[in-house]
C-alpha positions as CSV (number, residue, x, y, z in Angstrom):
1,X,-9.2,10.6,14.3
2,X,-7.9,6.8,15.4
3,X,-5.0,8.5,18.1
4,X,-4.2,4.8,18.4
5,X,-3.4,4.5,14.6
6,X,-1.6,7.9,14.4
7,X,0.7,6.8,17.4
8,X,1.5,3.7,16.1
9,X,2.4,5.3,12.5
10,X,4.4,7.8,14.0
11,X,6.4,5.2,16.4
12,X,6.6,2.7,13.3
13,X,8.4,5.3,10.8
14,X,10.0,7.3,14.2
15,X,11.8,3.9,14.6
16,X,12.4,2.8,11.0
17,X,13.7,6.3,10.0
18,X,16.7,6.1,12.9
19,X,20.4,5.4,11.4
20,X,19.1,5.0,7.7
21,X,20.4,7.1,4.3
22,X,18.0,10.1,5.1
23,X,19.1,10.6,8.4
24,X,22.4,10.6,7.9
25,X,22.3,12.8,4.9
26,X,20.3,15.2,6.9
27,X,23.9,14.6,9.4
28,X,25.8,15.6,7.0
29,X,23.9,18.8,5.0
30,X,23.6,19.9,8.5
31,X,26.8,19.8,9.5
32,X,28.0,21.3,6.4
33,X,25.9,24.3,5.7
34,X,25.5,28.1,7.1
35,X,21.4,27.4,7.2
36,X,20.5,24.5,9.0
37,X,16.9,25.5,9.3
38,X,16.7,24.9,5.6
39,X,18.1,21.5,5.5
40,X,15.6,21.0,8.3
41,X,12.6,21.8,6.1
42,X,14.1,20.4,3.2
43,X,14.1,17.2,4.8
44,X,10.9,17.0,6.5
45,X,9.3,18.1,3.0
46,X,11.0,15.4,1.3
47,X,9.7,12.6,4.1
48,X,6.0,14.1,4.0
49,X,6.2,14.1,0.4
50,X,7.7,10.0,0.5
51,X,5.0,9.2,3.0
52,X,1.8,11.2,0.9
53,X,3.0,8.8,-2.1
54,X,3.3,5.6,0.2
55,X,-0.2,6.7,1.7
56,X,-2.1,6.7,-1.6
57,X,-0.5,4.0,-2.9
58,X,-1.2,1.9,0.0
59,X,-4.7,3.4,0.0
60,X,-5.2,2.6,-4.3
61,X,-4.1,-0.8,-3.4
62,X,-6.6,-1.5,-0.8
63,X,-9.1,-0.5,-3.1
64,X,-8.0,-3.3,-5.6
65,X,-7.1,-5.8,-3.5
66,X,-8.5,-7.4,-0.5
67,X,-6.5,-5.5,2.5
68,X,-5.6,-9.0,4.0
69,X,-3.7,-9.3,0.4
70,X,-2.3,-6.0,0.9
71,X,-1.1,-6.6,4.8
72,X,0.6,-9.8,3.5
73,X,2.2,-8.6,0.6
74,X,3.5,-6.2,2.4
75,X,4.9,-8.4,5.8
76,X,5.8,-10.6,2.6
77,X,8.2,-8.0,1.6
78,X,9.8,-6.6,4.8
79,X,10.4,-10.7,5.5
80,X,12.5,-10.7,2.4
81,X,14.0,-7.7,2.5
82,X,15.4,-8.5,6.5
83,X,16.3,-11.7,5.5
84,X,18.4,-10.3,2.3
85,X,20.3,-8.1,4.7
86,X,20.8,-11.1,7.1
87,X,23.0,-12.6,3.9
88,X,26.9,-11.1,3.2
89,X,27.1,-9.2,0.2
90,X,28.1,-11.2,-3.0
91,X,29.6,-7.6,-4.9
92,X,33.0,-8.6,-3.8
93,X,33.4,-12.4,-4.1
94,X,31.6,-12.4,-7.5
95,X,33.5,-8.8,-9.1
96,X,36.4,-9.4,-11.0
97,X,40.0,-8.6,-9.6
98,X,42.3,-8.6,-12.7
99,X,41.8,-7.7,-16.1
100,X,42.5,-10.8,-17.5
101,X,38.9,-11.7,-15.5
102,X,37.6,-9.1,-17.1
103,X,38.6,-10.3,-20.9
104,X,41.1,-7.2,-21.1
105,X,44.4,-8.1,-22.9
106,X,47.5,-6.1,-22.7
């Protein structure tokens, strides 16, 4: 087993998962319910499972592709995806306030 490799995944996705969607759903079913053992489980299931799928997906792709293709497709996409969060959201500035925007006639 590469012990470097394993450390660096776990520290990688350790780091990632912090502060996102999961974690704070986890928060809250916690919080919320009589069996927090279960939402532990529930939770580290549904992140192995995530991860398995990412694994052999990653893995297919390498079989394809060169891996320098897949390790720049993938930096390609993390670049674009932190530089898409760096921009303000458009969901207010382009929605319609009234309904005469929105074509409605009283």
């Amino acid at each position: 087993m590469d012990w470097q490799l394993l450390g660096l995944s776990f520290i990688t996705v350790f780091l990632a998962e912090l502060g996102d969607k999961s974690q704070l759903a986890a928060i809250a079913l916690g919080g919320s319910s009589k069996f927090p053992r279960a939402v532990f489980f529930g939770t580290a299931g549904a992140l192995l499972l995530a991860s398995l799928i990412g694994v052999l997906i990653g893995e297919g792709a390498a079989q394809i592709l060169p891996t320098q293709w897949v390790k720049i497709s993938a930096a390609a996409g993390f670049a674009i995806m932190g530089i898409r969060l760096l921009w303000p959201s458009s969901d207010s500035e382009d929605s319609p306030e009234s309904p005469a925007e929105l074509g409605i006639e009283n």
